[in-house]
N, C-alpha and C positions, 0 to 999 in steps of 0.2 A: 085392700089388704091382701097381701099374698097367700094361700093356701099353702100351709104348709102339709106331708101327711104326718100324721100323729105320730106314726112307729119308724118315719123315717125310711120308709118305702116307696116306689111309687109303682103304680099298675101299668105295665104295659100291654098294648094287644101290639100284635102282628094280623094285618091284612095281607091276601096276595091278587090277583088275574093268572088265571094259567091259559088265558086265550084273548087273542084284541077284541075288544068291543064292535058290537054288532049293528048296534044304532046308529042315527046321521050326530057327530058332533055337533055338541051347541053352539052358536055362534057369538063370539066376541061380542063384548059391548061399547057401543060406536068407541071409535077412537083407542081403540088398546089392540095394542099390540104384542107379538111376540119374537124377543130377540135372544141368539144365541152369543153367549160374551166368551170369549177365546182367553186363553191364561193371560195372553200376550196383552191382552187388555186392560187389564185389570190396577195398571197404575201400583200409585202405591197402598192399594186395597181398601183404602178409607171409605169408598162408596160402599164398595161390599161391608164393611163393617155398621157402617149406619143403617143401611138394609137391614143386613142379619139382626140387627137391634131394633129396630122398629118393626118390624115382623114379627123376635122372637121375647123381647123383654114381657109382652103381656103374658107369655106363655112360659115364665124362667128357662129360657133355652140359654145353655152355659159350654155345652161343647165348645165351639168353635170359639170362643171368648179363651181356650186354655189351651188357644196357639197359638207362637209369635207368626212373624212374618216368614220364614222360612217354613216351617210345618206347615203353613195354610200353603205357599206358594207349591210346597212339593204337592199337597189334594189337588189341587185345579191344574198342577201341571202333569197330571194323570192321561196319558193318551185316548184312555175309555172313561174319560169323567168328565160330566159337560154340567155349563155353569145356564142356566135362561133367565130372561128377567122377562116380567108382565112389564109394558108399559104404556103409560098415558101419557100424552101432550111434552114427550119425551123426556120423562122421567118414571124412573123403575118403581112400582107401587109392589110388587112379589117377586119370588122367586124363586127357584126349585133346581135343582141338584140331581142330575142323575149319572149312579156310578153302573158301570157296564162293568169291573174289574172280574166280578165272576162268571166266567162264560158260561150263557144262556139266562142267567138270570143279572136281573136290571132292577137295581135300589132306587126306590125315589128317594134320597137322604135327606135331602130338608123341601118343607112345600111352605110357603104362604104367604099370606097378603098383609099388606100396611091394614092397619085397624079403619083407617076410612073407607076401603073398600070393600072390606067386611060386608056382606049379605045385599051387596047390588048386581051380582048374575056374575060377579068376574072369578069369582072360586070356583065353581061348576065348568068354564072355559077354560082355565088355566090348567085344574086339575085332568080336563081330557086331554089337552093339548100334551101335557108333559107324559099321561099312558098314551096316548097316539106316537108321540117322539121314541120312546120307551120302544113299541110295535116294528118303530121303523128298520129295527134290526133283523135278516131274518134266522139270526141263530136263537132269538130272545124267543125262551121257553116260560120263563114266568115277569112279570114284575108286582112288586112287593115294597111294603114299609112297613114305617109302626108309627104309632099314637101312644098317646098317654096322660094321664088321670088330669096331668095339667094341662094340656091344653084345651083349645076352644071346647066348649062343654058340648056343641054340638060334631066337632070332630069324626066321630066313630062313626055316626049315622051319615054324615055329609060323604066319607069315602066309601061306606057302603052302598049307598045309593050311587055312586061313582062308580061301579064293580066291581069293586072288592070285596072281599071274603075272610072271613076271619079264617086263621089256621092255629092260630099260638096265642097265649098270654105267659106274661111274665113280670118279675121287679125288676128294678134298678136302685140304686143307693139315690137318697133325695144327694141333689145338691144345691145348694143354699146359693146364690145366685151374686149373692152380697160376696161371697168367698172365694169368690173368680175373678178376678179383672185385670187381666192382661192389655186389654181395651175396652 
């Protein structure tokens, strides 16, 4: 059953890194891999779309559902916004989003994994790999996202332990997930 909140709010935190990690990366789990998908690639986005759905439906993720094909295509055709996917046995199991658009600082805008690879060591990899990629720039002075009350319930602790830091909390208007479907 979905959680709804009662007053029709939802909690957000903001985490940030105001310096790249210090410890040795963890290492991928056999067979996964990491790839960077160019706009040009992207077809006619159906892949992305079933990701983005399998990824976000446990979690009501409804942004990206309340673009057509032009809106989405104009984000990924962002010269500072890059698309990755985690993959196994070559096909995408996550995926993560990072927009460079404001100089020095680097959004992770969407992170995460298909539900079956949920808590087998590929969240911990993936989530460094994409602040390591995040690093790779040297004007990049922070990087940063958000969570929120819906997703994964360990969420908050899993990116803290990742080194992140909280800075901010905040609401958003719920939105009913049922009341978006553009796809």
């Amino acid at each position: 059953m979905r959680y709804r909140p009662p007053d029709g709010k939802v909690r957000v935190t903001y985490l940030e890194m105001l310096e790249p990690p210090r410890d040795a990366a963890p290492a991928a789990p056999a067979g996964v891999t990491l790839e960077r998908i160019p706009a040009t690639d992207l077809g006619d986005l159906s892949q992305y779309r079933r990701l983005y759905r399998s990824v976000g439906d446990p979690w009501q993720w409804v942004a990206r559902r309340m673009l057509g094909d032009a809106e989405l295509r104009a984000v990924f055709a962002q010269p500072r916004y890059e698309l990755w996917h985690a993959v196994a046995a070559g096909e995408p199991i996550g995926f993560g989003e990072l927009d460079r658009t404001e100089h020095g600082d680097v959004e992770v805008r969407y992170f995460g994994l298909i539900e079956t690879w949920i808590g087998r060591g590929a969240g911990r990899w993936f989530l460094r790999a994409m602040v390591d990629r995040a690093w790779d720039d040297a004007a990049t002075k922070r990087v940063w996202l958000h969570t929120c009350e819906l997703d994964h319930p360990g969420a908050l602790g899993f990116y803290q332990r990742g080194g992140l830091a909280i800075y901010g909390e905040g609401v958003e208007d719920y939105v009913d997930p049922d009341s978006v479907s553009r796809w």
